[in-house]
KOLTIDO-833173 format. One record per residue: x, y, z of N, C-alpha, C in turn; residue in one letter; residue number from 1. Coordinates in pm, whole numbers, m for minus. Each point is the difference from the previous one (the first is absolute). Layout:
<keros>
@n_x->X&n_y->Y&n_z->Z&ca_x->X&ca_y->Y&ca_z->Z&c_x->X&c_y->Y&c_z->Z&r->A&k->NUM
...
</keros>
This chain:
<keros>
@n_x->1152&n_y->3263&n_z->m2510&ca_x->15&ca_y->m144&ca_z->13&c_x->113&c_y->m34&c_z->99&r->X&k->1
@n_x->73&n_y->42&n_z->m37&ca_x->131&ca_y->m24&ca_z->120&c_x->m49&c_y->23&c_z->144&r->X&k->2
@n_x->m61&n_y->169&n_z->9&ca_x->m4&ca_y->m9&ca_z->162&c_x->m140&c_y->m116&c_z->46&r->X&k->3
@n_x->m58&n_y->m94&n_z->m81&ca_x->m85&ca_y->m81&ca_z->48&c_x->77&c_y->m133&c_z->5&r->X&k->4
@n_x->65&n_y->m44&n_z->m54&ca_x->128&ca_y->m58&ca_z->41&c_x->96&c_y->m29&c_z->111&r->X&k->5
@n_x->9&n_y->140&n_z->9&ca_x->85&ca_y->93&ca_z->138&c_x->m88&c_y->m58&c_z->109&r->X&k->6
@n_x->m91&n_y->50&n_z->10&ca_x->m102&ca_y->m21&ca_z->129&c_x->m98&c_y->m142&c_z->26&r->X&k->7
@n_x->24&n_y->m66&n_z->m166&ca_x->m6&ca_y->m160&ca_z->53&c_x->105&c_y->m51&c_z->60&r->X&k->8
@n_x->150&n_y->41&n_z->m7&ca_x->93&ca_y->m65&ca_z->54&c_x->47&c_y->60&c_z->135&r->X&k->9
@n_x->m65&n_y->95&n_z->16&ca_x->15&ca_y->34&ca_z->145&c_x->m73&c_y->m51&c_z->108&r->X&k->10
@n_x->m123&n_y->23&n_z->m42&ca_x->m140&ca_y->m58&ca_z->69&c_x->38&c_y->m184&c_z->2&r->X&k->11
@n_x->42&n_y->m73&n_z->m80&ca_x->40&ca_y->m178&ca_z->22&c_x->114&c_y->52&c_z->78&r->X&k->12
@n_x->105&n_y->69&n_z->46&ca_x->88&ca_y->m28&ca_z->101&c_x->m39&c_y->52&c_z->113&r->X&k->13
@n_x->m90&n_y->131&n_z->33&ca_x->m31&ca_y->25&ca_z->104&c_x->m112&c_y->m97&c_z->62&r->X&k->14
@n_x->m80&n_y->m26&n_z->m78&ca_x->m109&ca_y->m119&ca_z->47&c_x->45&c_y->m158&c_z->4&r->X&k->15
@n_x->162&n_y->11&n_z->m23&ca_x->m41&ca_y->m158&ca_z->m17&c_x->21&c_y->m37&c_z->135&r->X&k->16
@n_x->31&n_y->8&n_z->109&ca_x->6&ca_y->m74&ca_z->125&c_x->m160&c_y->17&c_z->68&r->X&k->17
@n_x->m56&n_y->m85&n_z->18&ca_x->m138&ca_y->m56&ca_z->18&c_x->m17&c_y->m18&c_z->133&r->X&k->18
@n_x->m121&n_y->m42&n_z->74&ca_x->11&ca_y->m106&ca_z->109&c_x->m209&c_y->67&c_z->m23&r->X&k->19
@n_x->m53&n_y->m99&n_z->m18&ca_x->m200&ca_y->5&ca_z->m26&c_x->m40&c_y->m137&c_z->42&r->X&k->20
@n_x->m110&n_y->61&n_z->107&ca_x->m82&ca_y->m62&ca_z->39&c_x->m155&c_y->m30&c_z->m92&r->X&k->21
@n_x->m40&n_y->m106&n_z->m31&ca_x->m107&ca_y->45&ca_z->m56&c_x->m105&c_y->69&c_z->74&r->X&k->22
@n_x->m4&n_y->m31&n_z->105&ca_x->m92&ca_y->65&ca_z->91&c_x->84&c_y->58&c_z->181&r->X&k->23
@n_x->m59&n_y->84&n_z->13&ca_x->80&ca_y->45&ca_z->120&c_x->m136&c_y->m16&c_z->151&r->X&k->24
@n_x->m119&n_y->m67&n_z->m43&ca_x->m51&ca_y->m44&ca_z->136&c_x->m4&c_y->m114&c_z->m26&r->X&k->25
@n_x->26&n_y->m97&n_z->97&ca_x->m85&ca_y->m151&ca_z->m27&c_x->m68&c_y->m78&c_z->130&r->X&k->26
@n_x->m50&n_y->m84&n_z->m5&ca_x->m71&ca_y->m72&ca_z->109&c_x->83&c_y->m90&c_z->77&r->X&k->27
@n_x->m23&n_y->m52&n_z->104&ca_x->146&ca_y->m83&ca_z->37&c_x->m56&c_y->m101&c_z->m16&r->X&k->28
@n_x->182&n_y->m87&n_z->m98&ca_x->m66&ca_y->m99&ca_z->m105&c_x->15&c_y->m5&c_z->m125&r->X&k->29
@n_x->m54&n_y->164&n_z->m38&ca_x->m21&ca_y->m36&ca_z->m179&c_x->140&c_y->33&c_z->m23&r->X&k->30
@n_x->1&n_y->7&n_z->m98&ca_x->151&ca_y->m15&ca_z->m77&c_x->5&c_y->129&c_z->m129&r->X&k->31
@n_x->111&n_y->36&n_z->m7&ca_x->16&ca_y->108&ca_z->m98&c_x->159&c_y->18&c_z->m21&r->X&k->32
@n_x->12&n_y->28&n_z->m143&ca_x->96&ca_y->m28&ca_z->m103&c_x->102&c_y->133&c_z->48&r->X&k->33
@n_x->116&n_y->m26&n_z->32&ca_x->96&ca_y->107&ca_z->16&c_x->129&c_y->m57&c_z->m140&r->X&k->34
@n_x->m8&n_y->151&n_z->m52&ca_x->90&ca_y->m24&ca_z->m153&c_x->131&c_y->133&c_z->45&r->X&k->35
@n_x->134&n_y->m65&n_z->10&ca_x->117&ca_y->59&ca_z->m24&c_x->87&c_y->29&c_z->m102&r->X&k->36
@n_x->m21&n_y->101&n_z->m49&ca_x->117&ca_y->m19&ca_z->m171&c_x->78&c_y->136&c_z->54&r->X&k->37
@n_x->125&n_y->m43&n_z->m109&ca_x->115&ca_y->110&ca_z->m2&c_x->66&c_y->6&c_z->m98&r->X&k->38
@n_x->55&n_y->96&n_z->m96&ca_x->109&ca_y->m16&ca_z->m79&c_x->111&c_y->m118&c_z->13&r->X&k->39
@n_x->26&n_y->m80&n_z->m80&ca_x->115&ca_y->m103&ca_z->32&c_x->138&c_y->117&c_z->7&r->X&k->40
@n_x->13&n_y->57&n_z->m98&ca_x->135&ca_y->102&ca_z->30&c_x->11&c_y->68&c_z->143&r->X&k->41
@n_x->m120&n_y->23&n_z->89&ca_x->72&ca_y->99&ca_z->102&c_x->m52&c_y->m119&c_z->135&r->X&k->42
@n_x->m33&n_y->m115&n_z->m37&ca_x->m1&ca_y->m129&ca_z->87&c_x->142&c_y->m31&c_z->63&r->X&k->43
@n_x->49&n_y->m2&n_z->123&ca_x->100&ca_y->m25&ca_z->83&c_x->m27&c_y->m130&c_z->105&r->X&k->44
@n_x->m116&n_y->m7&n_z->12&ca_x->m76&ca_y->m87&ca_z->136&c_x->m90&c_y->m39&c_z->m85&r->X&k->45
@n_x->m105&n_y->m127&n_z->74&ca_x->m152&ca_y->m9&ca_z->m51&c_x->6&c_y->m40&c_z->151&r->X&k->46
@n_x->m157&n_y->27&n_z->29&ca_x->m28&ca_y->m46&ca_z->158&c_x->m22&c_y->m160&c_z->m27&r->X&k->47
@n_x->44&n_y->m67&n_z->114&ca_x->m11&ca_y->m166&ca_z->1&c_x->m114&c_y->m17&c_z->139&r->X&k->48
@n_x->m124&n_y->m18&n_z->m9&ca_x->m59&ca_y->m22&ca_z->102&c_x->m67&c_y->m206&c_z->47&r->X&k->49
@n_x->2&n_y->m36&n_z->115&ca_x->m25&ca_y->m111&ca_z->m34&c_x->m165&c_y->m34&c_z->78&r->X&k->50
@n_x->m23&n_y->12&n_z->101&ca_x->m137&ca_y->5&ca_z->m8&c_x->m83&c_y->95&c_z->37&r->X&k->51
@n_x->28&n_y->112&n_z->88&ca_x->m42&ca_y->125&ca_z->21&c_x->85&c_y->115&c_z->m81&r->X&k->52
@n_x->m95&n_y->89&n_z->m22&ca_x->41&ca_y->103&ca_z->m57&c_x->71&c_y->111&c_z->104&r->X&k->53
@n_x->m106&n_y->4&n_z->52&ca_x->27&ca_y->101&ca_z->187&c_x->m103&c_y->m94&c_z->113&r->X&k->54
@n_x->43&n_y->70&n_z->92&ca_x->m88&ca_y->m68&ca_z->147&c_x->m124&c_y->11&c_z->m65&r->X&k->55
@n_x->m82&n_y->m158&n_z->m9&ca_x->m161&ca_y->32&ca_z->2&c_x->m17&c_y->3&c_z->m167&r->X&k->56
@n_x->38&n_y->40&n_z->m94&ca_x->7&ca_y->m20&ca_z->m155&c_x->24&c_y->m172&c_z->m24&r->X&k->57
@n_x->m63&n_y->m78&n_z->m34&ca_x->80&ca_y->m165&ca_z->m65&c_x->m25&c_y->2&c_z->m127&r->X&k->58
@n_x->134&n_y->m34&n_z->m70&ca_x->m3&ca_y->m26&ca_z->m127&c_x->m73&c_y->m129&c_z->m43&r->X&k->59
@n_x->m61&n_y->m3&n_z->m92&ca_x->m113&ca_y->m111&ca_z->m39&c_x->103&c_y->m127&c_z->m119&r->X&k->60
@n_x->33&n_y->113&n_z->m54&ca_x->15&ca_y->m56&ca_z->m149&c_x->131&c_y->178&c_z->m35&r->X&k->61
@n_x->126&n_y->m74&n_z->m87&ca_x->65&ca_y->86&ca_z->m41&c_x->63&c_y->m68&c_z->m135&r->X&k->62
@n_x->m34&n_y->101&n_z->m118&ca_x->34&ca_y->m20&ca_z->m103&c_x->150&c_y->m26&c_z->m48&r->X&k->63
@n_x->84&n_y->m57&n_z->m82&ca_x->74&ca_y->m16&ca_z->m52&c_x->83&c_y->199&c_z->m44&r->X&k->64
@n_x->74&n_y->11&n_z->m15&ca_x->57&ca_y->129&ca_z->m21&c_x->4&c_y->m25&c_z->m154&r->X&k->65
@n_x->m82&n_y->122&n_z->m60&ca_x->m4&ca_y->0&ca_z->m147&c_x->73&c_y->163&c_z->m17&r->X&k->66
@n_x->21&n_y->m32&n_z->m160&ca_x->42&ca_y->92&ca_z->m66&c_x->m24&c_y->47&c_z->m108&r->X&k->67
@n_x->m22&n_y->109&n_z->m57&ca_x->m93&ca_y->49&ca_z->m109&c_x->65&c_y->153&c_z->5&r->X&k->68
@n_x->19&n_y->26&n_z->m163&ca_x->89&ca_y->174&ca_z->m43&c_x->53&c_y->27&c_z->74&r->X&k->69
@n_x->101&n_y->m40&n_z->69&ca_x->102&ca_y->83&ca_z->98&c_x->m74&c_y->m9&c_z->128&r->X&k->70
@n_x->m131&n_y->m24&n_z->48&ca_x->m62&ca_y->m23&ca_z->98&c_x->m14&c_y->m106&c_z->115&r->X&k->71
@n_x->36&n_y->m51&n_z->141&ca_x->67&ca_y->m79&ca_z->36&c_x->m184&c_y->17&c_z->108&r->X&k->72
@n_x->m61&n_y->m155&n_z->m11&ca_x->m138&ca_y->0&ca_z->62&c_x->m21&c_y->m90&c_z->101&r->X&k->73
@n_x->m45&n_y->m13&n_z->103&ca_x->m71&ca_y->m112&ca_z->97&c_x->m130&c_y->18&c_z->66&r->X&k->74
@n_x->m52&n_y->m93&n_z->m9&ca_x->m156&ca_y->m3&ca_z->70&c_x->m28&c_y->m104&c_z->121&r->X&k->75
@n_x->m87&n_y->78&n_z->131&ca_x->15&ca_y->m67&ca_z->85&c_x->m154&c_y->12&c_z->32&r->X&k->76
@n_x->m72&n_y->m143&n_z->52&ca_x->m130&ca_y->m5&ca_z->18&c_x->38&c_y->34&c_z->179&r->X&k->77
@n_x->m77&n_y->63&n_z->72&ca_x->40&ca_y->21&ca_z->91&c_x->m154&c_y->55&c_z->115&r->X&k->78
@n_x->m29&n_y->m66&n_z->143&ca_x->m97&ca_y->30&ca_z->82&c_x->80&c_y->68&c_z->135&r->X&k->79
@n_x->m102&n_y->2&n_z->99&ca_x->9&ca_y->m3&ca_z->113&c_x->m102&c_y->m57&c_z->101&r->X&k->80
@n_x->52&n_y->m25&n_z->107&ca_x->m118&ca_y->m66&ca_z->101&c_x->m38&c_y->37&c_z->101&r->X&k->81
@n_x->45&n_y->153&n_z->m11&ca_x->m37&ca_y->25&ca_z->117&c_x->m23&c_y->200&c_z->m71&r->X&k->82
@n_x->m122&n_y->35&n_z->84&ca_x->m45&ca_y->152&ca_z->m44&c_x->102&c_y->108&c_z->43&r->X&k->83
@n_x->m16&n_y->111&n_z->m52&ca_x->106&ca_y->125&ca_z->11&c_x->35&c_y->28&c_z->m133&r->X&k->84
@n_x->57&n_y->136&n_z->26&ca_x->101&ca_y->55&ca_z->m87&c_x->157&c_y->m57&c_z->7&r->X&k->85
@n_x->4&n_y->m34&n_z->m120&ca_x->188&ca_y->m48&ca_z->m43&c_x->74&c_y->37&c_z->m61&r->X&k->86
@n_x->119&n_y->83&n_z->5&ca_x->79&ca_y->76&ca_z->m105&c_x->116&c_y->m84&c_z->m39&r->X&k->87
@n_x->m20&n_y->m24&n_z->m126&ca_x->88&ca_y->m107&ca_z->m51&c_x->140&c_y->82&c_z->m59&r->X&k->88
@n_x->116&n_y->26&n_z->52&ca_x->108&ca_y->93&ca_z->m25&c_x->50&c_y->m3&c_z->m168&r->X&k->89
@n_x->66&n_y->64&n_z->m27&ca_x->58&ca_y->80&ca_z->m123&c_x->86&c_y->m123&c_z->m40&r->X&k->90
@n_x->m26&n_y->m91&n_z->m123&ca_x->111&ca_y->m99&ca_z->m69&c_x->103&c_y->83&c_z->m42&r->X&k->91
@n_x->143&n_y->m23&n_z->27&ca_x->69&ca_y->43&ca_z->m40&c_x->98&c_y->m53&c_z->m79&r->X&k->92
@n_x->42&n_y->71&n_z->m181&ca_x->20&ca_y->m97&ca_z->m73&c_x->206&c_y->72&c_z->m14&r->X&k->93
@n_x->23&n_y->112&n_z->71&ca_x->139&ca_y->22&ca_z->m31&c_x->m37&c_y->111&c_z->110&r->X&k->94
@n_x->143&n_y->87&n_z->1&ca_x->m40&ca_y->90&ca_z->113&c_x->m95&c_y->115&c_z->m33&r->X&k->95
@n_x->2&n_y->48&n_z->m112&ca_x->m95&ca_y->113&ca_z->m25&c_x->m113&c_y->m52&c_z->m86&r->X&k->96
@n_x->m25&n_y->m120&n_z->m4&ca_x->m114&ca_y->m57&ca_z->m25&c_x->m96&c_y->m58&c_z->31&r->X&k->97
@n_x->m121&n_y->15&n_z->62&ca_x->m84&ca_y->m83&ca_z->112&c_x->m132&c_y->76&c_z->m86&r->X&k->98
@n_x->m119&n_y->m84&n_z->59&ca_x->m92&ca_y->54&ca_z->m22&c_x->m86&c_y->34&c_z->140&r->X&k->99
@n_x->m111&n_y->104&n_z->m31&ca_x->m71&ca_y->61&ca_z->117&c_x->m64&c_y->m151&c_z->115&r->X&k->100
@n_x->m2&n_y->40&n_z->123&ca_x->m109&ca_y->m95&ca_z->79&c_x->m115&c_y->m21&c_z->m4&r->X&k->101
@n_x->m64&n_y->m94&n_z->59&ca_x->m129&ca_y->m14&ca_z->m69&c_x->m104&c_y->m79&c_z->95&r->X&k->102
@n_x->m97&n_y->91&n_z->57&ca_x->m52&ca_y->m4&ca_z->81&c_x->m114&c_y->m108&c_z->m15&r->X&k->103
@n_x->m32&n_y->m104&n_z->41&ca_x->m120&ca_y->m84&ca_z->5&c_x->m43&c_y->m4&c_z->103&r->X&k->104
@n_x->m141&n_y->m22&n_z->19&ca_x->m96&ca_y->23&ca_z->116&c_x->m94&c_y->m155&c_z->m6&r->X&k->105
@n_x->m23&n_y->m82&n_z->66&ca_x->m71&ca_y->m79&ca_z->39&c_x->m131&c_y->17&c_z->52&r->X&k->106
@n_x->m92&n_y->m71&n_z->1&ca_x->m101&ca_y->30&ca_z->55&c_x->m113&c_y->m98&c_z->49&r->X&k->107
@n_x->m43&n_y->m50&n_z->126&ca_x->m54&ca_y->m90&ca_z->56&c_x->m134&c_y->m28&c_z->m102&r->X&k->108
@n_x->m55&n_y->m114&n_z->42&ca_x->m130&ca_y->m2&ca_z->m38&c_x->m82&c_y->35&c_z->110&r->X&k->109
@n_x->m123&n_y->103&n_z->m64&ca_x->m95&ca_y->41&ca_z->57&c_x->m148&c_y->m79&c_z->33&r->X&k->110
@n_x->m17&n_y->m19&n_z->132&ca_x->m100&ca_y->m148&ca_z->m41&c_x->m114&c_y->144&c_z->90&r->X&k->111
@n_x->m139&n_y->m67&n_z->32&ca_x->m119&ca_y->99&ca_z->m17&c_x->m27&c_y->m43&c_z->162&r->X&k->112
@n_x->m71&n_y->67&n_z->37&ca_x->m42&ca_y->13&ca_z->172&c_x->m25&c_y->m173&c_z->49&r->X&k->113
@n_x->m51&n_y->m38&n_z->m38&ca_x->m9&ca_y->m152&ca_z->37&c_x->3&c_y->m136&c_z->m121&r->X&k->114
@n_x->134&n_y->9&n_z->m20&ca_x->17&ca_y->m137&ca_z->m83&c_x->m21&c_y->m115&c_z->42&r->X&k->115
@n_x->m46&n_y->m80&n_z->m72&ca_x->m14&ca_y->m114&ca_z->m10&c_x->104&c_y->m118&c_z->2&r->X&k->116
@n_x->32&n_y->m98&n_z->77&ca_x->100&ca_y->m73&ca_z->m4&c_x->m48&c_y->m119&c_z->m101&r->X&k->117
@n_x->99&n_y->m23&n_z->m119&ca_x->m32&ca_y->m93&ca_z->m99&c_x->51&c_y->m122&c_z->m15&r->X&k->118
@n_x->m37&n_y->m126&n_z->4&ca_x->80&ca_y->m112&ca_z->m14&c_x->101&c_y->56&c_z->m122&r->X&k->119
@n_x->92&n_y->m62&n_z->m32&ca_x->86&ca_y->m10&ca_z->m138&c_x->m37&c_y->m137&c_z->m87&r->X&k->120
@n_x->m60&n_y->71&n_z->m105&ca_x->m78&ca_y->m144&ca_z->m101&c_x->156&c_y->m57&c_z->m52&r->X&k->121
@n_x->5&n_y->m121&n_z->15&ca_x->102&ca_y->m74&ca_z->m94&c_x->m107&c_y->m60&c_z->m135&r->X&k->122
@n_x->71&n_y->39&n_z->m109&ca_x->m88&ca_y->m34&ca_z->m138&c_x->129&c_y->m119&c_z->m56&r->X&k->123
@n_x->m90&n_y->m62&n_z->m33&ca_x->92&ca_y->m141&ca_z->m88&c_x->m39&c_y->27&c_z->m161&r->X&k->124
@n_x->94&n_y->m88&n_z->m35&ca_x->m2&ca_y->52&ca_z->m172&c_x->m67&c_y->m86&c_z->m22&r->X&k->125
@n_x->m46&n_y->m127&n_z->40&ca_x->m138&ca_y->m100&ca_z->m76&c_x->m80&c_y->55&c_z->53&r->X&k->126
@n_x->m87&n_y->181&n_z->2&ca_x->m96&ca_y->m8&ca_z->46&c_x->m107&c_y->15&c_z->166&r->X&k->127
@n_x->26&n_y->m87&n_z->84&ca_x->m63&ca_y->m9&ca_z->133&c_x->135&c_y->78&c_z->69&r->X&k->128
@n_x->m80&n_y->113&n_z->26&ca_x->73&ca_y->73&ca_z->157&c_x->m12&c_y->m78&c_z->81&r->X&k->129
@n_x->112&n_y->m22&n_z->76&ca_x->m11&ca_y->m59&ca_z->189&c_x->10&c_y->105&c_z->66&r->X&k->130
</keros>
């Protein structure tokens, strides 16, 4: 019993500095959830970002900084607008604390040998499209 103990409390300090993408391809445009947590005890810094994350990353939406068991959390809705690979660097929460980088990849839309050019329907809420 103890050494399961032991190795729950090792495994919550070695894992607790975070940085997850829910998804690591996206379309340019869609949006996907980047979650940062860290131990509050070995917290020195929190990153302060205000509308880009890195060149080409825009933050959408950024959560309030929560806290939960010793765990220090933020969530950021976050796109891009333009295609490529983007390496979003290592948050760093004290000096020997950061978490790994984290590679996201973008990806154009693929349209088919001869598309079609489409008006854009405007729909009204009583009903009759104009």
């Amino acid at each position: 019993m103890k050494k399961i103990v032991y190795i729950l409390l090792i495994s919550n300090f070695v894992f607790a500095q975070n940085a997850i993408l829910d998804t690591n391809t996206i379309l340019i445009g869609q949006q996907t959830k980047l979650t940062i947590t860290n131990h509050i005890s070995s917290t020195k810094n929190w990153p302060n970002y205000n509308e880009f994350l890195i060149d080409g990353i825009e933050i959408l939406n950024a959560s309030e900084i929560d806290t939960l068991d010793e765990v220090i959390k933020q969530q950021f809705i976050i796109t891009a607008w333009d295609s490529g690979s983007y390496v979003i660097p290592s948050f760093i929460f004290s000096e020997n604390n950061k978490t790994e980088e984290i590679l996201i990849n973008v990806q154009s839309l693929i349209l088919g040998d001869n598309p079609k050019l489409k008006d854009i329907a405007i729909f009204s809420p009583f009903g009759c499209n104009v």
